[in-house]
N, C-alpha and C positions, 0 to 999 in steps of 0.2 A: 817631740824629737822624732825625725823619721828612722826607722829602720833602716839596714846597712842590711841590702840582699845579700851579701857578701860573708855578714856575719850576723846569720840570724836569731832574734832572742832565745834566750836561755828562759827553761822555768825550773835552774837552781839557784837557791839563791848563794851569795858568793860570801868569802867570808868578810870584808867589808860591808856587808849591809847589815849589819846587825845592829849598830848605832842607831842606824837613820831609821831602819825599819822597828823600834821601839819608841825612836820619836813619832811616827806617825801615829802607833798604838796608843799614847800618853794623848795625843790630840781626839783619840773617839770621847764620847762623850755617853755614859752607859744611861743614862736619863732620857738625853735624844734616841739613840737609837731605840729603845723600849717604848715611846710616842710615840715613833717612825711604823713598830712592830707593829703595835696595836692596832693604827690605821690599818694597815691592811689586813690585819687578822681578822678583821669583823667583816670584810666580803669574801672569806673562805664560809661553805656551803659546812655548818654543824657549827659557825660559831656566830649564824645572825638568825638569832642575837645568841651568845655566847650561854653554855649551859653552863658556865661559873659565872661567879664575881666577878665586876672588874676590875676591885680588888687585889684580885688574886692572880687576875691574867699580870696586870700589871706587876708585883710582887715576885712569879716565878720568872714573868720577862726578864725582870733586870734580874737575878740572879743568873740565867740564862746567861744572858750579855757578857756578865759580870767572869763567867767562867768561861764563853769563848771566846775574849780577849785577852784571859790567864793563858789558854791555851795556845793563843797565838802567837803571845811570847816565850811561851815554851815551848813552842814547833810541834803542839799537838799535845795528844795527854795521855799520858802512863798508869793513872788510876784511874778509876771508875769516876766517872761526873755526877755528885751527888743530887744536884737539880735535874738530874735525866731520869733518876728514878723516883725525886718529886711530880717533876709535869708526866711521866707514865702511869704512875699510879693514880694520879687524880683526873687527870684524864678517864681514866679507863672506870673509875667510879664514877665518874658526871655521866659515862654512857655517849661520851665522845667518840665517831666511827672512827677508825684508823686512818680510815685514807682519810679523812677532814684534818686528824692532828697531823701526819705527813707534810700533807700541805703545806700547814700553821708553821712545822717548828722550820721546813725547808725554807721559806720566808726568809730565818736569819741569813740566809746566806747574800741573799739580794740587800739586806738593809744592811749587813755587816761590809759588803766590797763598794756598795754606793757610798757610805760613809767614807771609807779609806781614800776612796777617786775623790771626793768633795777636800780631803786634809792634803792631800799631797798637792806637790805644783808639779810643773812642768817635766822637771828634771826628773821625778818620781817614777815615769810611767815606765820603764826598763824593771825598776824595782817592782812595780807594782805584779809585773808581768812574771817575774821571779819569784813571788810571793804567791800565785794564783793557786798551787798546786798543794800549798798548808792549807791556806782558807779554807777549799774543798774540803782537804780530810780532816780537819779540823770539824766543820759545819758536820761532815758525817758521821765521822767517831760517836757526836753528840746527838743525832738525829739515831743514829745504830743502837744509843745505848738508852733512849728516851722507846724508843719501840720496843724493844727486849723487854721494859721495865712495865711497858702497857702489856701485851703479849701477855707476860707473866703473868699479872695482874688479872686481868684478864681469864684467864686460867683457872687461879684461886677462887676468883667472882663464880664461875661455872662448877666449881668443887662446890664452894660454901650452898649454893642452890640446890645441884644436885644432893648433898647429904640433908639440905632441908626438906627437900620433896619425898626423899628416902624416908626420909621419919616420919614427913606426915602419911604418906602411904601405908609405913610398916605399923603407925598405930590404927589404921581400919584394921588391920589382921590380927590386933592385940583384942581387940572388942569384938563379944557375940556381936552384938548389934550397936553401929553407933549410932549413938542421939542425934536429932536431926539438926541442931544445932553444930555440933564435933564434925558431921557430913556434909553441912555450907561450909564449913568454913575451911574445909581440906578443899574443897573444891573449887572454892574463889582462889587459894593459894594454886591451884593445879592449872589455873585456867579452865574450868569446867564448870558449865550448868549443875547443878548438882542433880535437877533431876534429868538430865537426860540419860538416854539409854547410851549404854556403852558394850563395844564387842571386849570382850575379853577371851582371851585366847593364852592355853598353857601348853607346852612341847615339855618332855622328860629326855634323860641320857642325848644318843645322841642327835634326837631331834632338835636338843636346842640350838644348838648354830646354823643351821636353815632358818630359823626363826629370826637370830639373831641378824641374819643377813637381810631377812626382809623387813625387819623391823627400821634397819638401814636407811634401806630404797625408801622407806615411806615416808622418815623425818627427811630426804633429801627430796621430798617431791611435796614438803610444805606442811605433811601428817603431824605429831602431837602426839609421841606413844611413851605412854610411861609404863614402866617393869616391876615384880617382887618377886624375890624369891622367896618359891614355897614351898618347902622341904627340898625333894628333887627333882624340882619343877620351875623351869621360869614361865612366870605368868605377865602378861601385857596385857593394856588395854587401853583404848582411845575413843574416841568419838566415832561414831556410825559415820562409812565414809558413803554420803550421798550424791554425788556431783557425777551423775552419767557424761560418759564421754571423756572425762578426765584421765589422766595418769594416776591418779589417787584411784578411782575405781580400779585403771587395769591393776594396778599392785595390791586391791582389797582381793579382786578375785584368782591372782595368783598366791597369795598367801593363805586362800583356802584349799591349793593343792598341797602345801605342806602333810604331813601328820602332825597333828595339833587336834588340840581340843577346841572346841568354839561353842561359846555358850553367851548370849545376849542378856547382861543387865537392866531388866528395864526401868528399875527404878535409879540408873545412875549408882554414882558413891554408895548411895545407904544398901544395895544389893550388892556390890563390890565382893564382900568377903565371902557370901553364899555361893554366888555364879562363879568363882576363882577356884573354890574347894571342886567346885563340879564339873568345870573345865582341864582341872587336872585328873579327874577321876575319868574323864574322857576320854585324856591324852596316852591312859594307863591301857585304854582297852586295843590298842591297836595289834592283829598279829604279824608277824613278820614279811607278810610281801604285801600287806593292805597301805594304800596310798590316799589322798585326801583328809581334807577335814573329817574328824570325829564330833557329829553333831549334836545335838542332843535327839531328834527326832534319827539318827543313825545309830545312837548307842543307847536308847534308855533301858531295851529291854537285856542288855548285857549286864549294865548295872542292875536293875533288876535280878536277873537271874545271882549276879557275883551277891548281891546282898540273902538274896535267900538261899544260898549254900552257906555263906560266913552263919547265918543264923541256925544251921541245920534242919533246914526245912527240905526237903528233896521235892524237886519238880516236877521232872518226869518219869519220876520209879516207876509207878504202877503200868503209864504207857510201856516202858521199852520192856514191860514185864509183861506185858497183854503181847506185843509185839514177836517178842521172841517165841510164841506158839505158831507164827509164820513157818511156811519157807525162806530162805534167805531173796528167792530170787521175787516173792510177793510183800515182804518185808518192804525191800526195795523198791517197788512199784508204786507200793502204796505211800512212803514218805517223801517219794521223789511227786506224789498228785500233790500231799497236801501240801510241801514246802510251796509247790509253786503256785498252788489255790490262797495262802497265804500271802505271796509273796503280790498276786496280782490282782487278788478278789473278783474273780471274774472266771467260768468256768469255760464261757469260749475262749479266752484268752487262753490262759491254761491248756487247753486239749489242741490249741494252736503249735502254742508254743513246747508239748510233749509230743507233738504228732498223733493224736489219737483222736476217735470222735469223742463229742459231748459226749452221751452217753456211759460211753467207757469211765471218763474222768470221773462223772457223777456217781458212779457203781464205785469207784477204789474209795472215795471220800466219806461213802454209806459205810462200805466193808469198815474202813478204818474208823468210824464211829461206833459201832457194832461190838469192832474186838476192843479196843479203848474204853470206849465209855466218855470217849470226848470226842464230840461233834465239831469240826472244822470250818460248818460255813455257821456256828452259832457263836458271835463276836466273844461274848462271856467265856465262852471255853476254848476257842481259840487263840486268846489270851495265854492263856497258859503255853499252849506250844509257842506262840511267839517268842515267849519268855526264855524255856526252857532251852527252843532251837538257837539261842540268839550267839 
């Protein structure tokens, strides 16, 4: 039939078409159509060859059918379509990508209108054209509510993992030491070598959302960082990120300007729970305007020191007791040589960097072995100041 420019088609349909357009619906055939599907389902990309049954494809096909021809005589559907949240859900466990089942389920729509154009005759095609505008939402409604039900699905699949990973995580922290067997086998689960070395890295208060934020940037740049909380501490830890030149790098070496602790695992999982407890004890020592990583070759002798006052061991009593028979202003002199004879091991360096000759540096560092009784260029007893200064 040609169109009438004069009076152009309608896509309502009119209340006389309701007969004829039930008889076409009685003439689909929900067997064909689900044959028709299937051909082409198997050259959409995630279903050649098909991660189910075919079985099964065929099974939810025609129920599929079976419910968008319900719908078509009911002008759409008012309840949820139970086979939408059949093929979502199984989908979304076979590990079907989404846009591959998109694809798959938009198909009906192409095998659902070629069928109707093959039943109708000639007279049909004004009807057909009035009818266009169900089919779509009809085919949608069902496609809308098969994605939601993936989506979902979906979802719950990343909970049930995540609280698996959680657990096996939170049982390295339940154990002194796990068995090297209990340490593959968190680690195969983790994706982890189990002996590889791992950064582990803990932030306290309100350093953890820095953390959290870079933890972010790293799983969107391809990273693998798993978390615990450890008391009041979140601890992470992933794979040493090796790839010079990468954005994985740039983001390892911005996540060392955090404050965070950082302490290297090298034995993998089985050190996990040692370099986690040490990593937070790192995280602990930061004071209020110090910025970067807390390393361990940056903090050990703070720990140190914080361990031998918890023990009541005093450090440097005797020093600032030898000290205080100074002047305030040679007091001064002398722990501004050795801080910096400490700090640089080196006395030209030092008498550079204090503006003073050798000499002079070398005389305050005597002096101050003299009234002490600790020698600053003799490593064993500079030690101690290390400790004490830290």
């Amino acid at each position: 039939m040609t169109p009438d420019p004069l009076h152009p088609l309608s896509d309502t349909p009119r209340p006389g078409d309701r007969r004829r357009w039930l008889e076409l619906l009685d003439r689909l055939d929900v067997d064909e159509l689900t044959d028709t599907f299937l051909t082409l389902v198997r050259k959409v990309p995630g279903y050649d060859p098909a991660p189910v049954p075919s079985a099964e494809l065929r099974r939810t096909g025609r129920l599929s059918f079976s419910a968008l021809v319900d719908g078509l005589r009911a002008g759409g559907f008012d309840e949820p379509i139970t086979v939408s949240a059949d093929v979502g859900v199984s989908r979304a466990r076979a590990g079907i990508p989404l846009t591959s089942l998109m694809t798959a389920i938009r198909l009906d729509f192409t095998v659902l209108w070629e069928a109707l154009t093959r039943v109708a005759e000639s007279g049909d095609a004004e009807l057909l054209v009035r009818h266009t505008g169900i089919v779509l939402r009809t085919v949608d409604e069902y496609v809308g509510q098969t994605q939601r039900a993936y989506v979902a699905e979906r979802e719950r699949m990343r909970e049930e993992e995540a609280s698996v990973r959680q657990g096996l995580i939170a049982s390295l922290f339940r154990e002194p030491q796990p068995t090297e067997q209990h340490a593959q086998s968190v680690a195969v689960e983790l994706g982890l070598p189990h002996d590889a070395p791992l950064v582990v890295i803990a932030a306290t208060d309100l350093d953890i959302a820095p953390l959290r934020v870079a933890i972010s940037e790293l799983e969107r740049a391809g990273a693998t960082v798993h978390t615990h909380h450890l008391g009041d501490a979140l601890v992470a830890f992933t794979r040493r990120l090796e790839l010079p030149g990468s954005r994985l790098e740039e983001l390892g070496r911005q996540l060392l300007e955090l404050r965070v602790g950082v302490v290297i695992a090298a034995a993998g999982i089985a050190d996990l729970r040692r370099s986690a407890a040490t990593a937070v004890e790192l995280a602990h020592l930061f004071g209020p305007d110090e910025e970067g990583a807390m390393t361990w070759g940056r903090g050990w002798a703070r720990l140190a020191a914080r361990s031998l006052l918890a023990a009541g061991r005093p450090i440097l009593a005797d020093v600032r007791l030898a000290l205080e028979r100074c002047g305030d202003a040679e007091r001064t002199r002398l722990e501004e040589a050795v801080r910096s004879y400490l700090r640089t091991g080196s006395v030209g360096v030092s008498s550079a960097e204090l503006f003073c000759h050798r000499n002079t540096l070398a005389n305050r560092l005597r002096r101050f072995a003299e009234l002490t009784g600790v020698d600053p260029t003799v490593p064993e007893q500079a030690a101690r100041l290390v400790v004490g200064w830290a």
